[in-house]
PDB file of N, CA, C and O in Angstrom:
ATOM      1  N   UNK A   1     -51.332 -39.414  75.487  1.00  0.00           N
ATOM      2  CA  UNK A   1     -50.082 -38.984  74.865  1.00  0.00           C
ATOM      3  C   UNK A   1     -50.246 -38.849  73.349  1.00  0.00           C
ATOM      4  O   UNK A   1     -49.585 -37.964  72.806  1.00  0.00           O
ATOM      5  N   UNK A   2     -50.931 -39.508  72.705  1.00  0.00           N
ATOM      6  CA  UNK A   2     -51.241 -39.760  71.295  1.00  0.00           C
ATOM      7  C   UNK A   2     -52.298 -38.454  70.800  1.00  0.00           C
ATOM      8  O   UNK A   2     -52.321 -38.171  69.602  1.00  0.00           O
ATOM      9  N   UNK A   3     -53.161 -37.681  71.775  1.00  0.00           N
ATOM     10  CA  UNK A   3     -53.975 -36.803  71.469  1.00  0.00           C
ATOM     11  C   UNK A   3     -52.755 -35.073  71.429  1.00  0.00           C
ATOM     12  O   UNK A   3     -53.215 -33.966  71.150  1.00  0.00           O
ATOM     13  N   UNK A   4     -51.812 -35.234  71.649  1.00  0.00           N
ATOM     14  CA  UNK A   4     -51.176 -34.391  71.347  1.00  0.00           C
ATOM     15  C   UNK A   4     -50.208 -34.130  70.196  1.00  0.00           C
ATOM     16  O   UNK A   4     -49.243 -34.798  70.567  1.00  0.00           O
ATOM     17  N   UNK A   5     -49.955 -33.731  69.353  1.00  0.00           N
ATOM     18  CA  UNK A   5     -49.211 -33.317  68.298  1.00  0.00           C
ATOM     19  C   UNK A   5     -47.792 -33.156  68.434  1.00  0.00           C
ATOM     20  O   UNK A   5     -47.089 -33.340  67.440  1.00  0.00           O
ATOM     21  N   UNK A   6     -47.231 -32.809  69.631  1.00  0.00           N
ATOM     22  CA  UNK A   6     -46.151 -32.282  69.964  1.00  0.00           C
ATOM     23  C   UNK A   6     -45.162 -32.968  70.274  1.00  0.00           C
ATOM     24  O   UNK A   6     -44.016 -32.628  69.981  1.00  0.00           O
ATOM     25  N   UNK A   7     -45.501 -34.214  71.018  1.00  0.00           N
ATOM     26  CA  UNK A   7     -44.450 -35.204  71.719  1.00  0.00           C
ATOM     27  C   UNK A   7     -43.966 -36.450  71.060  1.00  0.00           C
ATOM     28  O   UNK A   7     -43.140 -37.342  71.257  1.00  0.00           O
ATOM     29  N   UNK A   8     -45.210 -35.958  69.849  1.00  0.00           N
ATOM     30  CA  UNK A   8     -44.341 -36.928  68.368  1.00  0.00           C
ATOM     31  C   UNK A   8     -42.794 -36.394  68.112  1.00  0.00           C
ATOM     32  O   UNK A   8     -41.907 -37.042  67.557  1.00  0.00           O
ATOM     33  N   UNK A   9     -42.708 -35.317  68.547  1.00  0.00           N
ATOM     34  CA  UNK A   9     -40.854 -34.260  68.184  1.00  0.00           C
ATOM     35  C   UNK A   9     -40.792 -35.353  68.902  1.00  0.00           C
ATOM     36  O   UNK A   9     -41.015 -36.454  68.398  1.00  0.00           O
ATOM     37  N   UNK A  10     -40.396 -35.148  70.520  1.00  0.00           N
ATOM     38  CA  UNK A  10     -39.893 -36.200  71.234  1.00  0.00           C
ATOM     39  C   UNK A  10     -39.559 -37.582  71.108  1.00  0.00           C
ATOM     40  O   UNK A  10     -38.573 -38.101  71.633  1.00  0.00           O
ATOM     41  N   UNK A  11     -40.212 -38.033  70.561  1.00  0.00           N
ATOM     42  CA  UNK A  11     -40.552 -39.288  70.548  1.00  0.00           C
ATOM     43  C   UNK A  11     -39.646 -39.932  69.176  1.00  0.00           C
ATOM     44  O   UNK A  11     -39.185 -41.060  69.001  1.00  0.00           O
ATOM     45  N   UNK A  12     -39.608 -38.482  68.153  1.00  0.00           N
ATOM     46  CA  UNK A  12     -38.628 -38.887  67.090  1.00  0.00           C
ATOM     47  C   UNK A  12     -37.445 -38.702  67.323  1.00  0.00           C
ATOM     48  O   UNK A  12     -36.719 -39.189  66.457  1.00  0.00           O
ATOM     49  N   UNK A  13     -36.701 -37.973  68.499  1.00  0.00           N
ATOM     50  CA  UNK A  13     -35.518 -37.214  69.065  1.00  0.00           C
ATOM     51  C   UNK A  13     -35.157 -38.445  69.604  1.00  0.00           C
ATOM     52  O   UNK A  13     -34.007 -38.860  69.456  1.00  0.00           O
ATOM     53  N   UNK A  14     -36.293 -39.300  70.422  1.00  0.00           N
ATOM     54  CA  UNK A  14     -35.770 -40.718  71.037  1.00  0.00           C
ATOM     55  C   UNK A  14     -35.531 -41.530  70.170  1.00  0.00           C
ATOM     56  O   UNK A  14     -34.345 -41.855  70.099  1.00  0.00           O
ATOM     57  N   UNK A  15     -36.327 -42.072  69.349  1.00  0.00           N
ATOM     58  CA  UNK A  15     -35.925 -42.796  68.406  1.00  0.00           C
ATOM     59  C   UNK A  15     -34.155 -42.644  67.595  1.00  0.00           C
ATOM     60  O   UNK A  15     -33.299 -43.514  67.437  1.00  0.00           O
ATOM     61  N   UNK A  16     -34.150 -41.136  67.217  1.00  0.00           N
ATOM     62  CA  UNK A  16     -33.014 -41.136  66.869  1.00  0.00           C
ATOM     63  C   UNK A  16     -31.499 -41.571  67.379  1.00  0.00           C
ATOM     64  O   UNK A  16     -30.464 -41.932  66.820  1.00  0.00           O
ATOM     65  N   UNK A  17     -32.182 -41.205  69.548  1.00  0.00           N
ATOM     66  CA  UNK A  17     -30.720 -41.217  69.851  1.00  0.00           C
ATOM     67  C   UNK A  17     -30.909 -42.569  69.964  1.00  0.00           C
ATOM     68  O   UNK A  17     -29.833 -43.059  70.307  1.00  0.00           O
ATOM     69  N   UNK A  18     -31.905 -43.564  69.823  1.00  0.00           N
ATOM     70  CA  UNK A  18     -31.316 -45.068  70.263  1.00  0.00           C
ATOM     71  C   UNK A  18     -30.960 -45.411  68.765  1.00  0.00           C
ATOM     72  O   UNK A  18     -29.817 -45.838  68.602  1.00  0.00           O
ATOM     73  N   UNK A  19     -31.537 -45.326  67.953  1.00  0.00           N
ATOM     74  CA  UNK A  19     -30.612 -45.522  66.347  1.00  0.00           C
ATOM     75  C   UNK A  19     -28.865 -45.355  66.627  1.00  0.00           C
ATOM     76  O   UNK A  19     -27.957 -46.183  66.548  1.00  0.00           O
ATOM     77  N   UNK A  20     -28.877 -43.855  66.994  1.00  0.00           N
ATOM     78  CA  UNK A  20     -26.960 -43.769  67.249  1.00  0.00           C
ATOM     79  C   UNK A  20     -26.789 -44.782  68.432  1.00  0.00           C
ATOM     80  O   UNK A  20     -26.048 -45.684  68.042  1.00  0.00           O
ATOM     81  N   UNK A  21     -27.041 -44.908  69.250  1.00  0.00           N
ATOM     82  CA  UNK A  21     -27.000 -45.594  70.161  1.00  0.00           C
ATOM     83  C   UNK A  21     -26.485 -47.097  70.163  1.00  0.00           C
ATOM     84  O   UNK A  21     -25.533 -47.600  70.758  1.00  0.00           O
ATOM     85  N   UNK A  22     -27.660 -47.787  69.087  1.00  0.00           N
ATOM     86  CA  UNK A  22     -27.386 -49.024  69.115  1.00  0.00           C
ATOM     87  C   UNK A  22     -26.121 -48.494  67.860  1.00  0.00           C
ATOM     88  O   UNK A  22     -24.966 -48.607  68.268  1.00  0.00           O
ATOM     89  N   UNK A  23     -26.271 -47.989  66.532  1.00  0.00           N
ATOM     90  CA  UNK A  23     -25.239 -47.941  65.719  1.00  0.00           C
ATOM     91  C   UNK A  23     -23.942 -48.242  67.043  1.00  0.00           C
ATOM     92  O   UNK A  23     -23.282 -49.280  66.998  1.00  0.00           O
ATOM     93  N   UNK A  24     -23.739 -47.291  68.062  1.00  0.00           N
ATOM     94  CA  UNK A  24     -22.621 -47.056  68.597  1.00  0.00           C
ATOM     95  C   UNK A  24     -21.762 -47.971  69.221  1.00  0.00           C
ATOM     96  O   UNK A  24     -20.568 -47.871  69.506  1.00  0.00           O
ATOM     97  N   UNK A  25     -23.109 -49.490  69.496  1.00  0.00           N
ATOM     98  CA  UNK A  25     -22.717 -50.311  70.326  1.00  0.00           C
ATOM     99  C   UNK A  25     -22.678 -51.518  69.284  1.00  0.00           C
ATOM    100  O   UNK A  25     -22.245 -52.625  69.605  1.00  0.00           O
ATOM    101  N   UNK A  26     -23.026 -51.306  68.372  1.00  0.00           N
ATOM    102  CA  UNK A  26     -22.684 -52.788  66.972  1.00  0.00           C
ATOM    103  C   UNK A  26     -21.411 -52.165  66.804  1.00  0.00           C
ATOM    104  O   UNK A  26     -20.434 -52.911  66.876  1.00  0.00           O
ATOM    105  N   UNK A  27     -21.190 -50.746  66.560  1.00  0.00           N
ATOM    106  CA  UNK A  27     -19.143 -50.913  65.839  1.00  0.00           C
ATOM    107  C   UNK A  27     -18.645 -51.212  67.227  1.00  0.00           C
ATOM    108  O   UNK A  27     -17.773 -52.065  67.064  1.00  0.00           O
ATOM    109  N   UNK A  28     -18.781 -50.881  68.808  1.00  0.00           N
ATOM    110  CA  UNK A  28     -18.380 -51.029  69.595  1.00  0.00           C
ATOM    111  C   UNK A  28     -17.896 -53.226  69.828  1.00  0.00           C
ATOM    112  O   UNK A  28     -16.860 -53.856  70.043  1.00  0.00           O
ATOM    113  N   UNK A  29     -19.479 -53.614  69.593  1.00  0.00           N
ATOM    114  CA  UNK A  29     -19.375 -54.972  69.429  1.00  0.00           C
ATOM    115  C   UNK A  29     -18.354 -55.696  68.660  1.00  0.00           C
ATOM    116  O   UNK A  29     -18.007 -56.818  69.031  1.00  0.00           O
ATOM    117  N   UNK A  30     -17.663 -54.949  67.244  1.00  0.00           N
ATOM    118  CA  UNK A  30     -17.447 -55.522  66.416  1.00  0.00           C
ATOM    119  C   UNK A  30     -15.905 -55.076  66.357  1.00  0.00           C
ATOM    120  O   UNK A  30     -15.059 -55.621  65.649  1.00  0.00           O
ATOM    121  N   UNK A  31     -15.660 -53.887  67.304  1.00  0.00           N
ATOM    122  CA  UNK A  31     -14.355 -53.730  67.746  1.00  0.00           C
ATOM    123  C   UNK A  31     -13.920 -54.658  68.797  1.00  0.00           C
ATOM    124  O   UNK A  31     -12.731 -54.968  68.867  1.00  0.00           O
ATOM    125  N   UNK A  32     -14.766 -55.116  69.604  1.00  0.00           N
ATOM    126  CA  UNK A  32     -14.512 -56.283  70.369  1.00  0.00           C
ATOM    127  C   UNK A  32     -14.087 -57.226  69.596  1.00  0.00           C
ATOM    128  O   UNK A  32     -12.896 -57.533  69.561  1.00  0.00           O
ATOM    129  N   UNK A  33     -14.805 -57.685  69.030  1.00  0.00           N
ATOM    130  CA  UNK A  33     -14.489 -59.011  67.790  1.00  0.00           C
ATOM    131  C   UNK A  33     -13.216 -59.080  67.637  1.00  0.00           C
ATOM    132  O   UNK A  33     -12.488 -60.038  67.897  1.00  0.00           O
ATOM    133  N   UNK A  34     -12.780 -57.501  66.980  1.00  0.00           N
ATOM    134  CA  UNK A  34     -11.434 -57.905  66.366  1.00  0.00           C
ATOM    135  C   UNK A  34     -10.418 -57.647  67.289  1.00  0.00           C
ATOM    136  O   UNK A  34      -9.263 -57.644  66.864  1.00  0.00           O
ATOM    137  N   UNK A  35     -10.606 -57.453  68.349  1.00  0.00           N
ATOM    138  CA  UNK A  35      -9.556 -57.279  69.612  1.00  0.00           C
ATOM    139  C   UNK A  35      -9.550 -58.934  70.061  1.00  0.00           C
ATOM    140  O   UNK A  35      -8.545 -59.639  70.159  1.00  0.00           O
ATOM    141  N   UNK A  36     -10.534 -59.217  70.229  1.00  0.00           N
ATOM    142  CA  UNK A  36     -10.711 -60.940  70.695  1.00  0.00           C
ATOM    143  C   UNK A  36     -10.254 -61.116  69.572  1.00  0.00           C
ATOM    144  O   UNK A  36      -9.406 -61.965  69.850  1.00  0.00           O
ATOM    145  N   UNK A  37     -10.175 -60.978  68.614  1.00  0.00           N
ATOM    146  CA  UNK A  37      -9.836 -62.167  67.134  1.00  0.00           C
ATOM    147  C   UNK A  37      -8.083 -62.433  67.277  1.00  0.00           C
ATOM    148  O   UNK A  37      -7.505 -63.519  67.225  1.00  0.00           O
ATOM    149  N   UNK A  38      -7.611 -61.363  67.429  1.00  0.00           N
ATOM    150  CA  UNK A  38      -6.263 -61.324  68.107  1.00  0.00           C
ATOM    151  C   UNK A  38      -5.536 -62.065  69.140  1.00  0.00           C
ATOM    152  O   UNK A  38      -4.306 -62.117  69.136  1.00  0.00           O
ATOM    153  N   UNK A  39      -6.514 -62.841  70.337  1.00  0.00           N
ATOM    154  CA  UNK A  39      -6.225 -63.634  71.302  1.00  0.00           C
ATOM    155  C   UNK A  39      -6.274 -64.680  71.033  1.00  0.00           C
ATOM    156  O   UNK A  39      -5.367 -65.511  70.979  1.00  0.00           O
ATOM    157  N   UNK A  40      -7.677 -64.808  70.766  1.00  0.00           N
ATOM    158  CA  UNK A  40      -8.094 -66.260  70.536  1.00  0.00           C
ATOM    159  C   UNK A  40      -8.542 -66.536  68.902  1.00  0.00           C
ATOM    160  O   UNK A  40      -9.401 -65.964  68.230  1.00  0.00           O
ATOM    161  N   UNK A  41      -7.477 -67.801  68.494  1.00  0.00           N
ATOM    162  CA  UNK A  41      -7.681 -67.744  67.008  1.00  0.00           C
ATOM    163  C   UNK A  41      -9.499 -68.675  66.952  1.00  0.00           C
ATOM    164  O   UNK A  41      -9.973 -69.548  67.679  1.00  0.00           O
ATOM    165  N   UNK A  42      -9.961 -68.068  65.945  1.00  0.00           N
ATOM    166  CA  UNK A  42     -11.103 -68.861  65.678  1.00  0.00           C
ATOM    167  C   UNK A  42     -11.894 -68.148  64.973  1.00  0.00           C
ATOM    168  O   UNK A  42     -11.167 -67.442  64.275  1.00  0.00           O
ATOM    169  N   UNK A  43     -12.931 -67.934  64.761  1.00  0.00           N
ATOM    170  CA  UNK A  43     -14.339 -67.827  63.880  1.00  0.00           C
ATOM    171  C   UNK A  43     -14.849 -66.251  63.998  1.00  0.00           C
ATOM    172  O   UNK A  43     -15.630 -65.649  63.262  1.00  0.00           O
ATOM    173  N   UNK A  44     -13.922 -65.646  65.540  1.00  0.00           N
ATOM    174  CA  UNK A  44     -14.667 -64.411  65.595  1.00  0.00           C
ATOM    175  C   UNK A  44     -13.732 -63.603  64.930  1.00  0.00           C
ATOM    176  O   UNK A  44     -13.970 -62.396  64.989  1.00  0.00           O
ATOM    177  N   UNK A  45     -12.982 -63.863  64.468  1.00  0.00           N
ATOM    178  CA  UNK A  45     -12.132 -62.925  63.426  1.00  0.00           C
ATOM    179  C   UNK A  45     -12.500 -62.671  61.767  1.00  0.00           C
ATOM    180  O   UNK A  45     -12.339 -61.786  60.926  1.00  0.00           O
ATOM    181  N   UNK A  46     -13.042 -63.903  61.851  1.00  0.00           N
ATOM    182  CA  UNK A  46     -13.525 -63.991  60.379  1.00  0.00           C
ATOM    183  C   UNK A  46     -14.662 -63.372  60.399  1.00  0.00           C
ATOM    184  O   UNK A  46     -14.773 -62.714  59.365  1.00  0.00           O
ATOM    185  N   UNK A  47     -15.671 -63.255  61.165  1.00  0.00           N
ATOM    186  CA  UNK A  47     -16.857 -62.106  61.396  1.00  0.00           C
ATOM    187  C   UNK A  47     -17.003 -60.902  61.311  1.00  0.00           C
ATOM    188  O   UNK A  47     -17.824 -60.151  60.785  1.00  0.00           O
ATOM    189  N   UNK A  48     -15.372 -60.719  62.371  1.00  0.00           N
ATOM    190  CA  UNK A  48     -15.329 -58.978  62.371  1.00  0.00           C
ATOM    191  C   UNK A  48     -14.672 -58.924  61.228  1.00  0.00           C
ATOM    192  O   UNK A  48     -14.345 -57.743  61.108  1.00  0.00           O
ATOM    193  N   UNK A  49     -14.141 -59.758  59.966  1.00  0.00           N
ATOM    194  CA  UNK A  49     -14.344 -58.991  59.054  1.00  0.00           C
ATOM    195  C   UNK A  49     -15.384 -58.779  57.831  1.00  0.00           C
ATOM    196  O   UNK A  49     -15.255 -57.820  57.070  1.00  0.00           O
TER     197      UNK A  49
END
């Protein structure tokens, strides 16, 4: 795989979508936070902010 030139594109196309990916799932995480911060008083409110 490494003797080819080409599937480095690929390979940066993957990289990118797991970059958005995880980005998508830390604000996702951190919208949790502040939905839980709302229920239950404690420590995860002060995080998500």
């Amino acid at each position: 795989m490494l003797d080819d030139a080409e599937p480095n594109d690929d390979v940066a196309e993957l990289l990118t979508a797991s970059k958005g990916l995880i980005k998508l799932m830390m604000s996702a995480k951190s919208q949790v936070k502040i939905n839980c911060g709302h229920h239950f008083r404690g420590p995860t409110l002060a995080h998500a902010r």
